[in-house]
C-alpha positions in Angstrom: 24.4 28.8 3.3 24.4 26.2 1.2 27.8 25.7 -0.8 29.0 23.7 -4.0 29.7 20.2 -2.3 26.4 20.8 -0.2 24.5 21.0 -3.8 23.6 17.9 -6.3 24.5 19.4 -9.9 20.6 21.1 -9.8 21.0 21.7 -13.4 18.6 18.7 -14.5 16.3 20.0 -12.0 16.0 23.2 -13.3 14.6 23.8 -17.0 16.4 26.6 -19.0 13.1 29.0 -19.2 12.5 29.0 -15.7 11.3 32.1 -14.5 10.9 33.3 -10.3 8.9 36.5 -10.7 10.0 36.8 -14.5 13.6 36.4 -13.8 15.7 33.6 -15.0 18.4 32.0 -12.7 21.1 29.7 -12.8 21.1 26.7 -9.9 23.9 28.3 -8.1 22.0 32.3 -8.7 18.7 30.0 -7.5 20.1 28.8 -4.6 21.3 32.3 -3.4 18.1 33.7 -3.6 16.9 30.8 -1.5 19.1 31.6 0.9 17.9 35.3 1.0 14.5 34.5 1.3 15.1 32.0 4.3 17.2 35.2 5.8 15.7 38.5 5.4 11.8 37.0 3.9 8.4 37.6 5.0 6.8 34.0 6.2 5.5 33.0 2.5 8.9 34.0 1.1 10.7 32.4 3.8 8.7 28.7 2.5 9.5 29.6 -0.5 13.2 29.6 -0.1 12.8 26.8 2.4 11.9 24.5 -0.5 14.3 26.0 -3.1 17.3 25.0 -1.1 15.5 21.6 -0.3 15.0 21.0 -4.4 18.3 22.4 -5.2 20.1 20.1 -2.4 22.2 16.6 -2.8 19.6 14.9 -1.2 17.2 12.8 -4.1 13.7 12.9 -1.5 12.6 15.8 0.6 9.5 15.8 3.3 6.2 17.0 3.1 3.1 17.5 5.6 -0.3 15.8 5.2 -3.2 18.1 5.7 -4.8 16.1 8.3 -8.0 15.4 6.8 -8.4 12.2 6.7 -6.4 11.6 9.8 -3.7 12.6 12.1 -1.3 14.9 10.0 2.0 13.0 9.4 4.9 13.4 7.0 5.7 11.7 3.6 8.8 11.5 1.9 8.3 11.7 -1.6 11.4 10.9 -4.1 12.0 14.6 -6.7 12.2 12.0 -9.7 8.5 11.2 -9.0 7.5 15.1 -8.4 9.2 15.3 -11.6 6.6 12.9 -13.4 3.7 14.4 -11.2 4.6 17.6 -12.7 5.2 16.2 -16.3 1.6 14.5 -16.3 0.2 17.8 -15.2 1.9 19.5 -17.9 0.9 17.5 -20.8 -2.5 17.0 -19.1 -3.5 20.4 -19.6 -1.0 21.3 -22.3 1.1 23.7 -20.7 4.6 24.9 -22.5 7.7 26.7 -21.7 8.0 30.3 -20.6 4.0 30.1 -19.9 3.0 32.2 -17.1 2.5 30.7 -13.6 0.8 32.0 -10.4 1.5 30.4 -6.5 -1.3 32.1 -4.5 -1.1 28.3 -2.3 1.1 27.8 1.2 4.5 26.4 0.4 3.6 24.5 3.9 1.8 21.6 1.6 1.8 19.4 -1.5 -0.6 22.2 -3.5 1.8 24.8 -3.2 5.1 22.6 -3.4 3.9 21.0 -6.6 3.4 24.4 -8.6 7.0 25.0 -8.0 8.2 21.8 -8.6 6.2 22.6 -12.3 7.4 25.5 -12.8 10.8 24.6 -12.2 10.4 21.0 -14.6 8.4 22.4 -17.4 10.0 26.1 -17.4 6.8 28.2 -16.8 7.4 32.2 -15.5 6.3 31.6 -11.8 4.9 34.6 -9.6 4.6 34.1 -6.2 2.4 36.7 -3.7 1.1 36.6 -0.4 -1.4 33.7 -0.1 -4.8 34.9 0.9 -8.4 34.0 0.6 -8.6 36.8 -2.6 -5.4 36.2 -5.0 -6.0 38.2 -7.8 -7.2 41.5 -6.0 -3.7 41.3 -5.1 -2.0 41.3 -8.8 -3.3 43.0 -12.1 -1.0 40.2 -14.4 -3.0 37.6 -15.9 -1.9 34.2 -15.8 -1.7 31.1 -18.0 -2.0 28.6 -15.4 -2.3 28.7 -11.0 -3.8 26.3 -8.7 -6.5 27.6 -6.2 -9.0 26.2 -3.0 -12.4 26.7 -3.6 -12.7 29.8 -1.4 -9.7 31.4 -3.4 -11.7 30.6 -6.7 -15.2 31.9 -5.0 -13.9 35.1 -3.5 -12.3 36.1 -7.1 -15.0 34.9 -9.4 -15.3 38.1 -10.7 -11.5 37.9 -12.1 -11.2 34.2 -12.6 -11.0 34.4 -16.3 -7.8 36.2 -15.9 -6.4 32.2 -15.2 -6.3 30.8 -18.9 -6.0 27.3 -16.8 -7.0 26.7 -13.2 -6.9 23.6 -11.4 -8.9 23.8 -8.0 -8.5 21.4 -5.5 -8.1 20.9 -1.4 -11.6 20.4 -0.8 -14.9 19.6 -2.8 -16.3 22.3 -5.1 -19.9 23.0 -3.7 -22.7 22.9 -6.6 -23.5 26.8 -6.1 -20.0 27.1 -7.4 -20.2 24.6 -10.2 -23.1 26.8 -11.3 -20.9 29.9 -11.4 -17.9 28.6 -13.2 -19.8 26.7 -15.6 -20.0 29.1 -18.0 -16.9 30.7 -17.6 -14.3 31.1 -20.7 -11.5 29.9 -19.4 -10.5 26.1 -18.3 -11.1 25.4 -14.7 -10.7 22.0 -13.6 -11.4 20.2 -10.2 -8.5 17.7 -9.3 -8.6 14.8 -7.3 -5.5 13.6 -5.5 -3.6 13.5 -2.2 -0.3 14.1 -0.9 0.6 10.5 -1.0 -0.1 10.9 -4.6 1.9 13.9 -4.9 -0.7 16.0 -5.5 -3.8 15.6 -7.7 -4.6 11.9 -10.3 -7.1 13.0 -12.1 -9.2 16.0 -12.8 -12.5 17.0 -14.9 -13.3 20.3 -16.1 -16.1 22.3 -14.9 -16.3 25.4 -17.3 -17.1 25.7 -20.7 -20.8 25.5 -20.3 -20.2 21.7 -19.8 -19.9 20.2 -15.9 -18.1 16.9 -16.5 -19.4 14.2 -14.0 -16.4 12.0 -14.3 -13.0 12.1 -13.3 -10.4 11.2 -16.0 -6.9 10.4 -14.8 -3.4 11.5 -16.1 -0.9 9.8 -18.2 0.5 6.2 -16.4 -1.6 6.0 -13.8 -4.0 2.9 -13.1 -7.2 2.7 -11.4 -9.4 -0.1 -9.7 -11.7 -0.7 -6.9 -11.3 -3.1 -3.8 -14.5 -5.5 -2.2 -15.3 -2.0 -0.6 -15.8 -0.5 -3.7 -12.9 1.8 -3.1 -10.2 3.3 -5.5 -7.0 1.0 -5.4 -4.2 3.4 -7.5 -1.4 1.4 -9.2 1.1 4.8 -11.0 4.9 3.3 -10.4 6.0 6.6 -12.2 5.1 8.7 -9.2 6.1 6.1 -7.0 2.6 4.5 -6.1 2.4 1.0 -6.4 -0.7 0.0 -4.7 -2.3 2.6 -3.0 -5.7 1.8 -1.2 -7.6 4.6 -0.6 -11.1 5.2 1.9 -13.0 6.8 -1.7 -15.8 5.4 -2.8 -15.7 5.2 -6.3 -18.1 4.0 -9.7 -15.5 2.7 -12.7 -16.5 4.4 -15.6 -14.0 2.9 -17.9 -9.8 2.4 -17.6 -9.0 6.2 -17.1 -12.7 7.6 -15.7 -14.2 7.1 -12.4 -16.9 8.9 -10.7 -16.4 10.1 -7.1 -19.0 9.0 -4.5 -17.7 10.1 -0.9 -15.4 9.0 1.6 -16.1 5.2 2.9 -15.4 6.3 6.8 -18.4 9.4 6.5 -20.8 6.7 4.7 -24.3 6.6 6.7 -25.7 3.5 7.0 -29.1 4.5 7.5 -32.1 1.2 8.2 -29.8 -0.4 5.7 -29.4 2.4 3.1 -26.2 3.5 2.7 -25.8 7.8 2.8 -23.3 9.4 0.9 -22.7 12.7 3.1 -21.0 14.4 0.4 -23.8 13.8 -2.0 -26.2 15.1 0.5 -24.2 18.2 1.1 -23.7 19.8 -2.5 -27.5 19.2 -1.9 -28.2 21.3 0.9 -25.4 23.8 0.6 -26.9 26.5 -0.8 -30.1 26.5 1.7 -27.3 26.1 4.6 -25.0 29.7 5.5 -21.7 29.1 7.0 -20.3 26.0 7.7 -22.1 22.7 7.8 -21.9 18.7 7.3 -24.0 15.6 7.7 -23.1 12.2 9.9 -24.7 9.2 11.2 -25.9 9.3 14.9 -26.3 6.2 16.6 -30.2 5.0 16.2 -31.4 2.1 18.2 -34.1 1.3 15.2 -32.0 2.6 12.3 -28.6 1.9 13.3 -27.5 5.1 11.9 -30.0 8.4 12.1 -28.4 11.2 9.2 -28.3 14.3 11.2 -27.5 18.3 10.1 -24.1 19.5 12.3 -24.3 23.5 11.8 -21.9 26.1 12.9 -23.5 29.1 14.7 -27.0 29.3 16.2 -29.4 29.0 13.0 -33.3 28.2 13.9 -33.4 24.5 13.7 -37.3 24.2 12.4 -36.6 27.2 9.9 -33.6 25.2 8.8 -35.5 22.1 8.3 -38.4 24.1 6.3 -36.3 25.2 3.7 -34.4 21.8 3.6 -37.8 20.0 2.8 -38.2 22.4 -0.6 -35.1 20.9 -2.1 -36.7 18.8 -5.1 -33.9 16.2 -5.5 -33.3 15.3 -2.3 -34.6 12.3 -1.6 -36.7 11.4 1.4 -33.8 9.3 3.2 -31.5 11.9 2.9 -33.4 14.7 4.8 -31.8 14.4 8.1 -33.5 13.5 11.1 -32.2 16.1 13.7 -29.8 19.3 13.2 -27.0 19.8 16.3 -25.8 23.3 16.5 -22.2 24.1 17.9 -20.5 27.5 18.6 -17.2 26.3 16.4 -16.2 23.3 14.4 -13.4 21.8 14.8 -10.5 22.6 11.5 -7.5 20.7 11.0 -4.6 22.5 10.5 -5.0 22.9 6.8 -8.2 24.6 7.3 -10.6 21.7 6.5 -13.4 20.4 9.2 -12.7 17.8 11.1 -15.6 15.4 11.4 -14.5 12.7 13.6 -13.6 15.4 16.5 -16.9 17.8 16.0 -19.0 15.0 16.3 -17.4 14.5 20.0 -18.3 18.1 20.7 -22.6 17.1 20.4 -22.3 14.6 23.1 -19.4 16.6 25.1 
């Protein structure tokens, strides 16, 4: 266990109206409960702990893991001032206050499910924390001012989403299907944009309300710009960031909006046209079951052919008679060939992993 001289004085860390589970508890009380959870926990309660004692230790970084979807998984150490500011930003962002209620449905394993705690614990929310699952809120009857969610969370509890007063979904992109669902919804649901170098999400723009916002808009103190590549260069000193060069392909809307376009390593170019998969995808997602993505294929005419990569064993020519229906998709982006494979390849955070499917087609 964790004694006094093993502990920084956690009591700036810690805002008075923190709640865990609606109860409020001094650094030292904190750090004992930590302790039980790492001891006698179930596996969520045992991350949970994990970080507590991490937060509430002498030490002014702690480590967290990458999800591995844009490349090897590796760890960042990430100073707690900066969480700090992350969570700040966030807080002022979407106007949350003191003793509001919080809900951690995310792994403690990553930066999503880290940085509600690290919120809770800065801005003094009343954080609940259950099993994480692919349903949240068919596991608790509370409603919520404010919890973070994956798409798939959000999807599977559409019904109940308006129990969330704010939501921020991020993790992976929202398909269209589910824009359409949300979009009228009465409560604030907002797509984020971010990484873990970032700690966390940037920027974010709401999606309910009965108004999709195309652009992102960015939190307080942080700067945005593009390289030659038309990729976002991220300048925010306050989270510790300053210069970060990212692989997203981004339009500059003004000094605090930009519009997503896709990542620059999936870009297609196609006879000289350059392919957004990402684009394509929220295109064809709703006339494609289960998992799917798009890719350039070496072409010896094209350089690049786009082709469909499809999990399971659909009917290729059915699957290309209802892709040729879609009205706005235009005639470069219908692809020229569909693979099918038996199982993608996930990373370990649950997202596809392009780079190693792709090696499965010509395995």
């Amino acid at each position: 266990m964790q004694n006094q001289t093993q502990m920084k004085d956690s009591s700036n860390n810690i805002h008075p109206s923190f709640r865990l589970n609606g109860i409020s508890y001094s650094a030292e009380e904190l750090n004992e409960v930590a302790y039980s959870l790492v001891k006698e926990g179930q596996d969520h309660e045992i991350e949970v702990g994990d970080f507590l004692l991490d937060w509430l230790s002498a030490s002014d970084t702690l480590q967290v893991s990458t999800s591995g979807s844009t490349g090897p998984p590796k760890v960042v150490r990430l100073h707690k001032k900066h969480m700090k500011n992350s969570a700040i930003a966030t807080g002022d962002y979407l106007g949350l206050k003191a003793n509001d209620t919080a809900l951690l449905c995310l792994p403690m394993s990553y930066i999503a499910g880290k940085m509600m705690m690290v919120r809770a614990l800065v801005l003094g929310l009343d954080l609940h924390y259950i099993i994480p699952s692919s349903s949240p809120l068919k596991n608790t009857a509370k409603q919520f001012n404010f919890a973070a969610m994956v798409p798939n969370q959000l999807k599977n509890d559409i019904g109940e989403i308006e129990r969330v007063q704010k939501l921020i979904v991020g993790g992976a992109a929202i398909s269209e299907t589910l824009k359409n669902l949300i979009i009228d919804k009465a409560n604030d649901i907002y797509e984020t944009f971010g990484m873990t170098e970032t700690i966390s999400h940037i920027a974010m723009r709401k999606l309910s309300g009965g108004h999709s916002q195309k652009n992102f808009k960015t939190l307080n103190h942080i700067a945005i710009a593009t390289d030659q590549r038309k990729c976002l260069l991220i300048k925010a000193p306050q989270i510790g960031v300053e210069e970060l060069i990212t692989n997203d392909m981004v339009t500059i809307v003004s000094d605090a909006e930009f519009n997503w376009l896709g990542r620059i390593d999936n870009v297609v170019n196609s006879g000289g046209v350059k392919l957004h998969p990402e684009k394509i995808e929220a295109k064809l997602e709703s006339f494609c079951a289960g998992r799917f993505f798009v890719a350039g294929e070496p072409d010896e005419s094209l350089g690049e052919k786009l082709v469909l990569v499809v999990e399971g064993d659909p009917e290729p020519e059915q699957l290309f008679a209802k892709i040729r229906l879609i009205e706005d998709l235009e005639k470069f982006e219908v692809p020229r060939s569909i693979h099918t494979l038996p199982n993608f390849v996930m990373t370990s955070s649950g997202k596809i992993n392009r780079k190693e499917t792709l090696k499965l087609i010509s395995a």
